[in-house]
Every structure is written in structure tokens, then in C-alpha cells.
NURODO-728201 format. One record per residue (C-alpha): residue in three letters; x, y, z. Coordinates in steps of 0.2 Angstrom, whole numbers, plus 2048, in hexadecimal, padded with zeros to 3 digits. Example, Ala and Ser with C-alpha at 12.3 -4.5 7.8 and 13.67 -1.06 7.14 Angstrom:
BEGIN
ala83E7EA827ser8447FB824
# end
This chain:
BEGIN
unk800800800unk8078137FBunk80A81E80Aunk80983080Cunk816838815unk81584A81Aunk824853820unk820867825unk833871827unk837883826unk839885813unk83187780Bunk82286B80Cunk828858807unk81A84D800unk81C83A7FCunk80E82F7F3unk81A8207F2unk8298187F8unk8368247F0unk8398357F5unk8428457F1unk84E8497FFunk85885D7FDunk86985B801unk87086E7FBunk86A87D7F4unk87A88B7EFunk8748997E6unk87F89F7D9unk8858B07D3unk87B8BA7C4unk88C8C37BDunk89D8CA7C5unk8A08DE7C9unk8AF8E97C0unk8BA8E27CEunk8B88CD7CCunk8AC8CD7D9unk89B8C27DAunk88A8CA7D8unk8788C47DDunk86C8CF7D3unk85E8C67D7unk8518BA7D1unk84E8B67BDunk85F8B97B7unk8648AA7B0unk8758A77BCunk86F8927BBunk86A88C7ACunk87087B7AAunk87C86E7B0unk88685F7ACunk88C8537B8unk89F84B7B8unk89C83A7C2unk8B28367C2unk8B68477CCunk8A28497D3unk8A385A7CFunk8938637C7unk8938717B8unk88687F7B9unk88588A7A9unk87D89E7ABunk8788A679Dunk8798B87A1unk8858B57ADunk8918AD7A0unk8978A27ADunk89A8907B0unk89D88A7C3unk8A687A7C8unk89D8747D8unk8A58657E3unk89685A7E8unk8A184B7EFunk89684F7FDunk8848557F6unk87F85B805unk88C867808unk89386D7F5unk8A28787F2unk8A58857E2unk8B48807DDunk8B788E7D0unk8AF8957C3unk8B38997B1unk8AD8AA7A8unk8A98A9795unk8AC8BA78Bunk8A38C3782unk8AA8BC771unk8A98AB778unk8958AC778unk8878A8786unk88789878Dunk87788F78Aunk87A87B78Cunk886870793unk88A85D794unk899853798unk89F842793unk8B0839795unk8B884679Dunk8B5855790unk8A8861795unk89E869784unk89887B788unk88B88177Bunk88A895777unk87F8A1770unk8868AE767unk8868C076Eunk87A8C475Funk8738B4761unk86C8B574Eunk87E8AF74Aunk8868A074Aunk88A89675Bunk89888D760unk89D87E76Eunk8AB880777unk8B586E77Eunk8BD86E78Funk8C6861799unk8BD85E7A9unk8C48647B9unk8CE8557C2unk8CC8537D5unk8D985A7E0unk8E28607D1unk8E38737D9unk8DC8797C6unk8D28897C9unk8CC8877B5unk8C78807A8unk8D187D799unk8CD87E788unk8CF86F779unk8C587876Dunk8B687D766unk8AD87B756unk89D88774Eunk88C88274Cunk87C889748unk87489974Eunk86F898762unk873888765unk866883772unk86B87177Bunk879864779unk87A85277Aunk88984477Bunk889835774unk88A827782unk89982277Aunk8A0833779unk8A3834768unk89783E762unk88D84E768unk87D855762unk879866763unk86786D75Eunk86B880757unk85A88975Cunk85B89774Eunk8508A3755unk84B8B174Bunk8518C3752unk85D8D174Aunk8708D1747unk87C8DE749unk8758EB73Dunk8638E7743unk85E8E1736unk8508D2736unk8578C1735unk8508B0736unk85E8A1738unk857891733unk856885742unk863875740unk86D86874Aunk87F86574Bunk88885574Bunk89A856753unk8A5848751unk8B6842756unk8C584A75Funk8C085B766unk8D3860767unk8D785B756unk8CC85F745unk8BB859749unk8AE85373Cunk89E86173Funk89085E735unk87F86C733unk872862732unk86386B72Bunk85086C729unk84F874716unk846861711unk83686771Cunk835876713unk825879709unk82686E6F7unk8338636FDunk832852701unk831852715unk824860713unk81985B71Funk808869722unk806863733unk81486973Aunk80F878744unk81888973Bunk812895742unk81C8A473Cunk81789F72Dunk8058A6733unk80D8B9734unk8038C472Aunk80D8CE71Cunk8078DD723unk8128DC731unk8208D4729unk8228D2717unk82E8C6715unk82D8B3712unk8308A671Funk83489471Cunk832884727unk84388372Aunk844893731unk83489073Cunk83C87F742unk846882751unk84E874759unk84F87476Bunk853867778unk85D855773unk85B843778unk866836772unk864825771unk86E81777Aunk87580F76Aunk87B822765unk872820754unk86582B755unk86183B760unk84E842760unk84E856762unk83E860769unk83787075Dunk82E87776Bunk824885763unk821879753unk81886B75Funk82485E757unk833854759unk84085274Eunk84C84074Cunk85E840744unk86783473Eunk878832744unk87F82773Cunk87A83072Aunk877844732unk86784272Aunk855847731unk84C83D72Bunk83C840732unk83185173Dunk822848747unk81385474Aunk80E84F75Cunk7FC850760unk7F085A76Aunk7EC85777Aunk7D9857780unk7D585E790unk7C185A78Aunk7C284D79Aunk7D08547A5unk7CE8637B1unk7D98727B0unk7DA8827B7unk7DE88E7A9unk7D98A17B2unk7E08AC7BEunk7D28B47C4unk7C68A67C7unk7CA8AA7D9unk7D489D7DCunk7D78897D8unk7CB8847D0unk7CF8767C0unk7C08727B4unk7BB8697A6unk7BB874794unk7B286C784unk7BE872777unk7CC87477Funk7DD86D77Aunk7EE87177Cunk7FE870771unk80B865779unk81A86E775unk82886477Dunk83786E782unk84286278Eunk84184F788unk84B83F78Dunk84D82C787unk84B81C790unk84A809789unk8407FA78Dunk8477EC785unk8487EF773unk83B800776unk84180F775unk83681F77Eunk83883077Funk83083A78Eunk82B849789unk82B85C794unk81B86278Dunk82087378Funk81787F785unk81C88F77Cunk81589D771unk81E8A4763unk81E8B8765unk82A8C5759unk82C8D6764unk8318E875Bunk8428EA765unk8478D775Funk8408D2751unk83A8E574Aunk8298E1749unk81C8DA755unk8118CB753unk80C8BC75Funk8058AB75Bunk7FB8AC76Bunk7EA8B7772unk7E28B8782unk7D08AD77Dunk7C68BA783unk7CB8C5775unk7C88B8768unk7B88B276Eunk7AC8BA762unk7B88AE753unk7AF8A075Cunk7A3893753unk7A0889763unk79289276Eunk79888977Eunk7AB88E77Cunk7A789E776unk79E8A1787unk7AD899790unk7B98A4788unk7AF8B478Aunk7B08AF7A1unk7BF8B57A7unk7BC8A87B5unk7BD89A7A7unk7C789B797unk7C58AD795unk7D88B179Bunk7E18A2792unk7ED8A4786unk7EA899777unk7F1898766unk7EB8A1757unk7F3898749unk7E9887752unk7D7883754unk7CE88B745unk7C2884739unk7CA885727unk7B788871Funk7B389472Aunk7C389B731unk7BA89B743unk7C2892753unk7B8881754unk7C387E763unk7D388876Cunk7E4881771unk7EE88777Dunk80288677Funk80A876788unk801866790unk80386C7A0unk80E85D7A4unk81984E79Eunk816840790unk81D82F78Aunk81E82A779unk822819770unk831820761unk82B813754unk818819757unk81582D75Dunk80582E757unk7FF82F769unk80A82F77Aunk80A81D784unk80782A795unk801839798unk7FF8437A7unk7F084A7A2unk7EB8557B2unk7F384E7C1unk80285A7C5unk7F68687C6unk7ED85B7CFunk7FB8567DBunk7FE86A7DCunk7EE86D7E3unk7EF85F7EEunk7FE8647F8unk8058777F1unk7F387D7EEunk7F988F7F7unk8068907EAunk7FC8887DCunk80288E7CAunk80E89C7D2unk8168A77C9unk8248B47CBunk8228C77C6unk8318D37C5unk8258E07C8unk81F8DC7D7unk82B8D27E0unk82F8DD7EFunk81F8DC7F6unk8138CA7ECunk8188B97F3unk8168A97EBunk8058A87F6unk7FF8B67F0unk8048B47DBunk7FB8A37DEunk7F289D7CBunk7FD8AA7C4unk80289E7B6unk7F28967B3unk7EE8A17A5unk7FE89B79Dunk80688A79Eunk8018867AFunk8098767B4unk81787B7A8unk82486B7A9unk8358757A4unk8408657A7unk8428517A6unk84E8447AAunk84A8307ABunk85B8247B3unk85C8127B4unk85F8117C5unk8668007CAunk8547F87C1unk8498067C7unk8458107BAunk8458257C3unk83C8347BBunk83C8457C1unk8308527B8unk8368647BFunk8298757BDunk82D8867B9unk8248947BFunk81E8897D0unk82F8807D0unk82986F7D5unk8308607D2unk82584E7D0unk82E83F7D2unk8278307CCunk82F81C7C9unk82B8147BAunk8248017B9unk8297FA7A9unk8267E67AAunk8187E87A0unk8237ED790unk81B7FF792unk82280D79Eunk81480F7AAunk81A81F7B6unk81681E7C6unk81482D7D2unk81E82E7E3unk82283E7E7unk8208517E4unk82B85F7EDunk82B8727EBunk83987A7F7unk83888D7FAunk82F897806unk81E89D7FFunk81A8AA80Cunk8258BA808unk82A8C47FAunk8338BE7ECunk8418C87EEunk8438C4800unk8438B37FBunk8518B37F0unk85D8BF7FCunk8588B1809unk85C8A37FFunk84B89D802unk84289F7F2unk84688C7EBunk8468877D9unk83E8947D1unk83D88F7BEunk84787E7BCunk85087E7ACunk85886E7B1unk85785E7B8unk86484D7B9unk86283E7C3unk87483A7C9unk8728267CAunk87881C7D6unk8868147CEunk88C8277CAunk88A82F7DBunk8968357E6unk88C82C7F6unk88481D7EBunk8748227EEunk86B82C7DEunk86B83F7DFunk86084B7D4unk86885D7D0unk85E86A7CBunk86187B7C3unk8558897C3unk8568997B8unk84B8A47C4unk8548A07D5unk86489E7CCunk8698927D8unk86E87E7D7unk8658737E1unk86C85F7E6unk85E8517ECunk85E8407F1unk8558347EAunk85082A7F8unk8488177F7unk83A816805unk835805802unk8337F8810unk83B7E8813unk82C7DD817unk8367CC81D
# end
């Protein structure tokens, strides 16, 4: 029989459904930049100081990456409960902004975003700090150039080849002029020091008229009317690879397009993609959710003709037997061009309120006229619309509002779907910080108490990171939130021949009770938007025991848990 253990402390409120639990170990709060003279500075929350992080099992030490701190920090987490900065290494300006990280074999693979971040990338290759060497620095082997903003990146498990998804995000270069860099993946293989091979793979067979077209692919720049930008956009341009998984035999990787509601597989072994997989909508028609922020609280209900785009950011790959399954961070994301960006202004997004009178459906029209119902909810445009009558027969909003699992040789339709229940087990346990949100505006004086359902309108239950870990036969998942930075643990039964995920735990730390700002200059604020997560197995830990780290964009601080097994010896 499940147990329910409730442990109340200071900061945090620990809830466990099953026999596995989340134990916090550490918490150090990085820095956001460095002042004239060298010295650290903590500007505050939002500012990108921990992005992501790599682990180094050999030396146990643990890579955080800022991005507008242009910083990478070697921690010491021999002993995870009390981590030490080793040092920290400072990218310049030229160099670019640090986006993604990974390490494999004793090389660490830094990713970075050009200045301009229209141009091209780069990767840069170091040699991982060695214990008790007395090196206060990385050094350099090389580095290599990729694609415009390259957005995540991926070693093989042999360590021969890494994968880096180049986002391509439309914006300005240096003379302001408008450009839109066509999304692509990188394949880098060989010795980093010497002349490696670097291939662009690209996206130009998707385009319209060529063989991979494929119309259900969702392009939605491609909707932008001429009267606001008079140029052509293609699919490749509107493609814009994201996150990367690869697979245990290091023949193929599978790479998210967020915005495009799709994922992408590449073929290693020929740098070809040969194939872009339209995911399908989800259908709240049955499934409670809680989509306003003035409906006076909490309150998740049932909408006929509602559905909601997937959109996986964060993804990761697991086997069962001969199987192969991706778990997907069913993130969500609108598609929005700004003035000062982009030079014109245009969104793939409204309010439903404003739309309302486009609908053809009586009862969602009323729906989305009630501020208390869907009124408030951003949805997409582009989605939804009769193509007779150019009317809404239905509305999607942006992001599933949790995690799926799909089959690779059949993703038609995900194995396992959360459907509701993280805003479920949110309401159950964190229901005065339901769907919180952080506002810049207001954070000397609102809480996360008092910014409760703040997201709702949004993408709620916004899962912004995933990782899944054979740990010694038990398969571990972590699911991590962004704006309520939550994470939901979960073990994965798997005799069947079919992952069947099975919750155990969910844990927010933070206080809730006192201003944002006092939170963070307390140290008490918690994992405000988790950018990443990675289950440190047992075989791989520093105390044989599995960990989780976790990095978080709004706190700008590294968090270490334990994983810890609960489950009884029954003689």
C-alpha cells in the first residue's frame, strides 16, 4: 500500500505518494555577473546566472553555465550536502554567451550564442578539471562554428560524436537590419584538438515543393501578414531546433522544434534528417484545467473545445528492450516578433476574450467572452480555425501543461500522458502557491502567496525540464516546473514492455510568504524557473546513492537532492 508522508520545515513542504522521495542536500546561489574590479555580484532574481549544467562523475565535480553572466562555475560536490565553487571561468565577449553544456570522457563541450545572436555559433572544448590538481581554470582544446544560436548540445555515449541543435531565431544583425537564419543541427565528430569533421545539417528538404514538405507541420511565421512584414519566410527558417536526445546506439538523435509542435530525427550515421513528426493536439474536452487568473482562485474545469499544442521544449530517451521512447517536456511557447528585435511587431498568440466574436461554437464563444473561464487564456491564432469559414471551431492554447511518452517507431499518439494531474497534485499539496508566478514589477512587495494562478492564463503547469536514469533496474524520472518551480518525481514500471510512470513524489522548496526580492537576498526563494534537471545515478555518485541537480534561471542558484528509496523490507 502507498504511504503519504508529510514533512512541514522552515522553507519547504515535502510530500511523498510512494516509496521514493526527494531529499535537498544543497542550495548555493550563484553570482549574475562580476563588477569593474573581479568581484562577484548578485543582481537579483531572473537574470540567467544558472542556466544549465553538466556533471563529471571521475572528479564529481558539477558545471553550471550563466548566460548573462557569461560564466561557467566548477562546483566540488564530493560531498552534496556541503558543495564547494571551485573556480569559475569567464567567457568574453567575442567568445559568445554560454547557452548549453555537456561533458563526456573527460572533455567538457560549452555551446555559445553569438553576441548578435543572428550570427553564427560556436562550441568551445575544454579538458575537465582534475581533482586536487590546484587548476583554478579551464583550458581550451578547441572549438569549432555551428549554426546561428545554437540552443542545446548532446554527446554521444561513446564520446565520439556531439550534436548540437542551432535554434536560428530570427532578430537583427549588426546594422539592424532584419534577418531570419534558417534553423539546423550540427554533427561534430572526431578529435576536438586536431581537425574535426563538422557537418550543417539542414532543413531546406521541408521547405514548401520539396520532397519532405509536410503541411502539418505547424509554421507559424509563415502566417505573418505582408502588411507588417513584406518579405518571404520559408520552413526552414520557421523550423527551430531546440533541445537533443540521443539514442544509446549513437545512431540517431531526436531534436524538439518547440514553437513548430514537432520533433525532428537525424541520422547520424548519414547527417541526414530524414523525417519532421507533427505531434498531435492534446484534448482537455475530459480533463479539468484551470486556465484564468481572475476566477478568484483554484478552480480547474472542463472546456468543450479546448486543446492545447504540445510544444516540447526539454525531451530525453530511455529503452525497454528493443523499444525505444522519448519523454517529452510539453512545454509550450508562442512565437511573438517585437519592433526593437525584430523591427516590426506581430504575435501568434491573443487573449480569447478578444477573439471571441471569430467564434462558430455558441458554447466556447460564451466561455471565452467569461474572464472567469477562458476569457484570459492565451491561445494560438494560426490553430483552431475552420478553413470554410475562417471561424475558430475550437482554440488551442500553448504547451500540455505537463509531460508525455511516445513510442519512436509509432508517434501518432504518446504511450502516457499526464493529462491534468500535476496541476492536480499542485492543488493538492501547494494550492497557496498554485500556478505562481514571478513579476519584476512588483517583487518588493507580492509573494508567491499572493501571485497565486498567476500563470494559469499562460502555460500553467509549464514542465521546463526532464531527465529519466536507469538506476540500478529502477527506472527514475524527474519532471521540474517553471514559473512554480516544482519538481514531480515519479518511477517507471516497465515489465509490461510499456513505460508506465508512476508517481511518488512532488517537492517545491522556497518560502512562499514574503516578497520575491526578500526571498532571493535570503536565499530562500528556491528554484524559481528550472532550466535543468540530471539524475546523478548511483553507480556515478559521489555517496552511491542517486542525486538530482537542478538549475534554475529565475533563482540563479544550483540546487543537489537525494534520491531516496523508502521502500520496506517485509521479511
Amino acid at each position: 500500500m502507498n504511504t503519504l508522508l508529510l514533512v512541514l520545515g522552515i522553507t519547504y513542504l515535502h510530500v511523498t505518494m510512494g516509496y521514493t522521495s526527494l531529499k535537498p542536500l544543497s542550495y548555493v546561489q550563484l553570482p549574475t555577473g562580476l563588477n569593474s574590479a573581479g568581484g562577484e555580484v548578485f543582481g537579483g532574481l531572473d537574470l540567467k546566472a544558472s542556466e544549465a549544467a553538466a556533471f563529471d562523475h571521475v572528479n564529481s565535480i558539477l558545471y553550471v553555465i550563466g548566460s548573462t553572466s557569461h560564466l561557467m562555475h566548477a562546483i566540488d560536490i564530493i560531498n552534496p550536502a556541503k558543495p564547494v565553487r571551485l573556480f569559475k571561468h569567464k567567457f568574453t565577449i567575442g567568445e559568445g554567451v554560454p547557452l548549453a553544456i555537456a561533458i563526456c570522457g573527460g572533455e567538457i563541450a560549452v555551446a555559445l550564442s553569438a553576441q548578435t545572436d543572428t550570427n553564427e555559433g560556436h562550441v568551445r572544448f575544454y579538458r575537465t578539471y582534475t581533482r586536487n590538481s590546484g587548476a583554478n581554470d579551464v583550458f581550451l582544446d578547441g572549438y569549432v562554428t555551428v549554426g546561428s544560436r545554437p540552443r542545446d548540445i548532446k554527446y554521444t555515449p561513446d564520446c565520439n560524436i556531439v550534436v548540437v541543435s542551432n535554434e536560428g531565431s530570427a532578430g537583427k544583425d549588426e546594422g539592424g537590419a532584419y534577418v531570419d537564419p534558417e534553423g539546423s543541427v550540427t554533427i561534430i565528430q572526431g578529435e576536438k584538438t586536431g581537425n574535426p569533421s563538422v557537418r550543417l545539417v539542414d532543413f531546406l528538404d521541408f521547405n514548401i515543393g520539396q520532397p519532405n514538405y509536410n503541411m502539418q507541420i505547424r509554421t507559424p511565421s509563415l502566417y505573418i501578414p505582408k502588411s507588417v512584414y513584406s518579405g518571404d519566410t520559408t520552413v526552414a527558417q520557421d523550423l527551430e531546433p531546440e533541445q537533443v536526445t540521443i539514442t544509446s546506439d549513437s545512431r540517431t538523435a531526436y531534436v524538439t522544434l518547440r514553437e513548430n509542435n514537432a520533433i525532428a530525427r537525424v541520422n547520424l550515421r548519414t547527417s541526414e534528417i530524414p523525417s519532421v513528426t507533427a505531434l498531435p493536439r492534446k484534448n482537455w474536452q475530459y480533463t479539468g484545467v484551470d486556465v484564468s487568473d481572475r476566477d478568484g482562485g483554484v478552480h480547474r474545469r472542463i472546456f468543450p473545445g479546448l486543446q492545447s499544442l504540445r510544444q516540447p521544449g526539454a525531451l530525453a530517451s530511455f529503452e525497454i528492450g528493443n523499444k525505444k521512447f522519448l519523454v517529452t517536456a510539453d512545454a509550450g511557447g508562442i512565437k511573438e516578433y517585437t519592433a526593437a528585435k525584430h523591427g516590426f511587431a506581430w504575435s501568434d498568440s491573443a487573449i480569447a476574450k478578444t477573439i471571441a466574436a471569430q467564434i462558430e461554437v455558441p458554447g466556447l464563444k460564451v466561455n471565452a467572452s467569461n474572464d472567469e473561464y477562458l476569457g484570459r487564456l492565451f491561445i494560438s491564432t494560426v490553430d483552431g480555425k475552420n478553413a470554410f469559414t475562417g471561424l475558430y471551431s475550437h482554440l488551442e492554447m500553448f504547451g500540455g501543461r505537463g509531460f508525455s511518452i511516445w513510442d519512436t517507431s509509432n508517434m501518432q499518439a504518446p504511450v502516457f500522458d499526464t493529462e491534468g494531474t500535476l496541476e492536480e497534485y499542485m492543488e493538492s499539496f501547494y494550492k497557496p502557491v498554485f500556478n505562481t508566478d514571478y513579476v519584476k514589477a512588483t517583487a518588493t512587495y507580492t509573494s508567491p502567496e499572493m501571485n497565486r494562478d498567476f500563470a494559469s492564463e499562460y502555460q500553467g503547469a509549464h514542465v521546463s525540464s526532464i531527465d529519466v536514469a536507469d538506476n540500478n533496474g529502477t527506472v527514475l524520472m524527474v519532471a521540474g516546473t517553471w514559473s512554480t518551480g516544482t519538481l514531480f518525481l515519479y518511477t517507471v514500471d516497465t515489465s509490461s514492455g510499456q513505460p508506465i510512470p508512476q508517481f511518488q513524489a512532488i517537492y517545491r522548496a522556497g518560502n512562499t510568504d514574503e516578497p520575491w526580492a526578500d526571498l532571493y537576498t535570503q536565499k530562500t526563494v528556491g528554484d524559481l524557473y528550472i532550466s535543468d534537471v540530471g539524475i546523478i545515478t548511483s553507480d556515478k555518485s559521489p555517496v552511491d546513492r542517486p542525486l538530482l541537480y537542478v538549475t534554475s534561471s529565475g533563482a540563479g542558484a544550483v540546487s543537489v537532492y537525494e534520491i531516496v528509496d523508502e521502500t520496506p523490507n517485509i521479511p
